[in-house]
N, C-alpha and C positions, 0 to 999 in steps of 0.2 A: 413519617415526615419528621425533619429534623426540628430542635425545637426551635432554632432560629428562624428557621423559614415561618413556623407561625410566627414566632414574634414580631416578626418584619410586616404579617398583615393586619398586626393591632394597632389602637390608637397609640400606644408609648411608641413601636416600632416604625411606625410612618402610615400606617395604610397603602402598603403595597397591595398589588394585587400577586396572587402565589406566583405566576409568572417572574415578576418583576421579583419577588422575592428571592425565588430560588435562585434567578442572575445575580442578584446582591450577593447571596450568602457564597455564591460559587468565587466572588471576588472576596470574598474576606479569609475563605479555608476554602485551603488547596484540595485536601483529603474529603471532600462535600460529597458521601456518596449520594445524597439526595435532590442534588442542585443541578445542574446540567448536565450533559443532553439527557432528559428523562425517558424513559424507555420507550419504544411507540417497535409493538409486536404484530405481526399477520392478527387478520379478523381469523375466525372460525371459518374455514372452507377456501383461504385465499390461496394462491397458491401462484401469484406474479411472481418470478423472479425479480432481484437486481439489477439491472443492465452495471451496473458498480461492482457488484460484487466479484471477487475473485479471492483464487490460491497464489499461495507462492510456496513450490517444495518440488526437490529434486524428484524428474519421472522416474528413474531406479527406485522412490522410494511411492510410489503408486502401483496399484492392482487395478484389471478393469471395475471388479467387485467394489474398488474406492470409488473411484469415480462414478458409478452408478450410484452410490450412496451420496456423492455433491450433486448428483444429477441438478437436484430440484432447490439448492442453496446456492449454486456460483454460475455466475456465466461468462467466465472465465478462469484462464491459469497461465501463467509464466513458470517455467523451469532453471532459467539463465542459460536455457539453450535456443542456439536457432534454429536445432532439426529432433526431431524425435528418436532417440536410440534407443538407451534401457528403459525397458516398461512395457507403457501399452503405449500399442502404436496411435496415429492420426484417426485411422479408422474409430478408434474406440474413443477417442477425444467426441470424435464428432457425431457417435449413436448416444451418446451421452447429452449433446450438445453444450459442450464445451468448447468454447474460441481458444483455439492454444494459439500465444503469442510469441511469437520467437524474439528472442534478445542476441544481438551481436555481443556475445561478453568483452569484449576486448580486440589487441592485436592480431593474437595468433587464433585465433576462434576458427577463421577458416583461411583458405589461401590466397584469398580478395585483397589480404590487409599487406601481402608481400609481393603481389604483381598488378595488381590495378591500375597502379597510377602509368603503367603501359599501354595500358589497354584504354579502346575505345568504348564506350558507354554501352553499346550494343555486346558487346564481351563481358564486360561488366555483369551487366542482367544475367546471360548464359553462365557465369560464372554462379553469381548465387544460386542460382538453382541447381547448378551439378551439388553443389554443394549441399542439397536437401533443406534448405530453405522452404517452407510451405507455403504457394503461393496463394493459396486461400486465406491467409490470414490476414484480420482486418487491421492489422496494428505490427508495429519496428519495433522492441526496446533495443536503445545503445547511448552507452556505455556501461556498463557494470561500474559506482562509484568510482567515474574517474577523476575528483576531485582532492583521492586518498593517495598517497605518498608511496605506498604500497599496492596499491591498486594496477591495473595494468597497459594503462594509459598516461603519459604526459600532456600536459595540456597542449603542446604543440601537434603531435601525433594524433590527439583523441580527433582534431577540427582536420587535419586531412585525411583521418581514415573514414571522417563524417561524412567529408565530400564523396566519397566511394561509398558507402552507403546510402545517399540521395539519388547515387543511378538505378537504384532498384526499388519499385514499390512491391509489397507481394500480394496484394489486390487493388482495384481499380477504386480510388475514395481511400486507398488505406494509409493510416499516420504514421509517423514517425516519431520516438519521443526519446530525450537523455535525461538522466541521472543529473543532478546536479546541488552543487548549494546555492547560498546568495552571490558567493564572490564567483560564481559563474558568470554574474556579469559586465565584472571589468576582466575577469583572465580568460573566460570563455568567449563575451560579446555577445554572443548568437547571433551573428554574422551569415547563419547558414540555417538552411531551411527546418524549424522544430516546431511540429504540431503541440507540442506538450510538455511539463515539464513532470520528470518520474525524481518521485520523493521516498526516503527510507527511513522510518521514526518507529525508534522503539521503545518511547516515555510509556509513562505506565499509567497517567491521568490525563483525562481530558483535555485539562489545564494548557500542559505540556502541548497535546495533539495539537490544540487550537494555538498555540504558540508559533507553532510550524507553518500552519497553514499559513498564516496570516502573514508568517514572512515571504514566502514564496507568492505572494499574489503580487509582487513589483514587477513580476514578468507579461504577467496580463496574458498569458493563458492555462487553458486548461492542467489542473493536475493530476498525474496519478500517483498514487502511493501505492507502489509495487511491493514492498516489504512493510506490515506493522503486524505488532505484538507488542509485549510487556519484556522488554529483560533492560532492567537500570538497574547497576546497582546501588542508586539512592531508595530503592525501595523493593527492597527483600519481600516485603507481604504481599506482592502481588506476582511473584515467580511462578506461585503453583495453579495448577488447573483453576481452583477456586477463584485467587485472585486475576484470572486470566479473564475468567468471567467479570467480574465487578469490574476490571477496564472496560472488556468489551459492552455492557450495557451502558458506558459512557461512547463508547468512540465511536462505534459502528451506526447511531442516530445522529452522531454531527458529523459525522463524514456523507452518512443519505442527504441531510439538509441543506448541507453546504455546497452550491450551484457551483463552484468552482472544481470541486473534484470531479472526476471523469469517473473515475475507476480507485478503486483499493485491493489490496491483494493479502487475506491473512497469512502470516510467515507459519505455515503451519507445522511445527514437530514440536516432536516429543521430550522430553528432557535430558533422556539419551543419546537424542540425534544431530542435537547439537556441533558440526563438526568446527564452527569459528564462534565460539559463547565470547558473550558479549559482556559474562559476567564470572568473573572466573569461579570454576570449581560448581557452579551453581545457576543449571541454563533454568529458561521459562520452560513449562509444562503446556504446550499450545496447539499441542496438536488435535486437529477437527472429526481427522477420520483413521478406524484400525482397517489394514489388509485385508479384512472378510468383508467391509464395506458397512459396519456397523459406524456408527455415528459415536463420539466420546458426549458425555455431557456439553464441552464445550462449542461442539460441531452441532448440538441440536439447538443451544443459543443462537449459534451463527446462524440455523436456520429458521428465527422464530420473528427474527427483523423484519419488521416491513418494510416493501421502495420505498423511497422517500418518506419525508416528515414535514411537520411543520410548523419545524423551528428555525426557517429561513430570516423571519421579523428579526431575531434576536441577535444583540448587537456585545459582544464580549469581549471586552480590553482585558489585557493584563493588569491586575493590582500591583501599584508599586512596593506594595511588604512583599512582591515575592521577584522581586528583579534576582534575590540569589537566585534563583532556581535558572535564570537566566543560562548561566553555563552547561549545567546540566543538560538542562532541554536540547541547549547549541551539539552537546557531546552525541544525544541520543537518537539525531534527525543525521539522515544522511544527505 
């Protein structure tokens, strides 16, 4: 324990209680590996999944072998696809029991996005399915960040290729969710029907994490964070597997506690595999699981978290000494 954190529950310090301390100290230093979200791991023998947890990594870069090794860590996975090609098929998603979630990436993703708006709603549905859309699945993503200038949507185009995607559910209760930032709600609106809103942060402290969340709850519902890992480059010491870890014993306990995330999805690869690093010359080392279905160290963290936590009571502003950091965080949330 840090030695501020005792200080804080001495007479000189205030008499905090450790709780209240560790909040303190997390708002005074950013770099608090001892301050929040404190760790909260499986009892001996437990062995509940997350309904939150998930992947996020292209299926070309999965083995059945992988997937049977997240068997008992995710329950779920997104690809940025909407149908299953390289890899392992549906089948093997689902002896595994993994919800594979299909995401509309964009315009040209399927042939919906260039004849629909001919088409009758009934055509519509037929349509995504020819298109191998799996109807079994409980959950939409769309848009792939279409709030990026590069990205492959206009905000004009993203809200009527949206309305074409609201003619098709791919199971009965199942959601629909987009990407988005804050300024999604004067150029987006949401005008149009969004069970959820999908968040992408790849701050490397908690701090940071809790920054994000906190701005996205003006929408008032559910989030998921479809992509997190570690790659900033304000903060080179947590690139490598190591420091991959020391984020995740922060984030992955206030993303359980936190009743407003739905789901999270760890961005899982290697530092090789990297194909758009976010940091040049020098990606994160994040990856959960090898090809033979062996677990990395940091894949046996990810499986060591308990559901849920109970650190919902706690209540975490940002400190005004670190408003810099403000940008950062803005750069590193999608």
């Amino acid at each position: 324990m840090s030695p501020r954190i005792v200080f804080l529950q001495t007479p000189q310090g205030g008499l905090l209680t450790e709780q209240e301390a560790r909040v303190q100290a997390a708002l005074e230093e950013l770099k608090c590996a001892d301050c929040w979200p404190w760790e909260k791991y499986r009892q001996d023998g437990e062995t509940e999944r997350s309904s939150k947890r998930g992947i996020a990594i292209e299926n070309s870069l999965l083995t059945a072998e992988a997937l049977s090794g997240l068997s008992q860590i995710i329950s779920w996975g997104a690809t940025w696809e909407h149908n299953i090609t390289d890899g392992p098929d549906l089948s093997v998603w689902k002896m595994a029991g993994v919800d594979f979630v299909p995401m509309i990436w964009g315009a040209g993703t399927i042939p919906l996005a260039e004849v629909g708006g001919r088409l009758q709603e009934q055509d519509i549905h037929g349509l995504w399915l020819a298109s191998g859309l799996p109807s079994s699945s409980s959950a939409l993503l769309g848009f792939n960040e279409p709030n990026f200038p590069n990205q492959p949507l206009s905000t004009g185009r993203m809200l009527n290729n949206w309305r074409l995607t609201m003619a098709f559910r791919p199971s009965s209760g199942a959601q629909r969710h987009i990407p988005g930032r804050s300024r999604a709600r004067e150029e987006f609106g949401l005008p149009l029907q969004v069970d959820a809103i999908g968040i992408h942060v790849f701050t490397c402290y908690a701090a940071g994490l809790k920054y994000h969340l906190d701005r996205y709850r003006i929408f008032g519902k559910p989030m998921w964070i479809t992509e997190i890992a570690c790659s900033d480059p304000a903060s080179p010491e947590r690139l490598s597997a190591e420091g991959q870890m020391a984020y995740m014993r922060e984030a992955i306990p206030l993303l359980e506690a936190d009743e407003d995330v739905a789901k999270y999805a760890w961005f899982s690869y290697f530092k090789d595999e990297w194909a758009h690093p976010i940091v040049p010359s020098l990606n994160g080392d994040a990856g959960l699981v090898h090809p033979n279905g062996t677990l990395t160290p940091l894949g046996n963290l990810y499986n060591s978290f308990a559901a849920g936590s109970n650190l919902t009571e706690i209540n975490i502003t940002e400190p005004e000494q670190l408003a810099n950091w403000r940008m950062r965080w803005m750069m590193m949330g999608v």
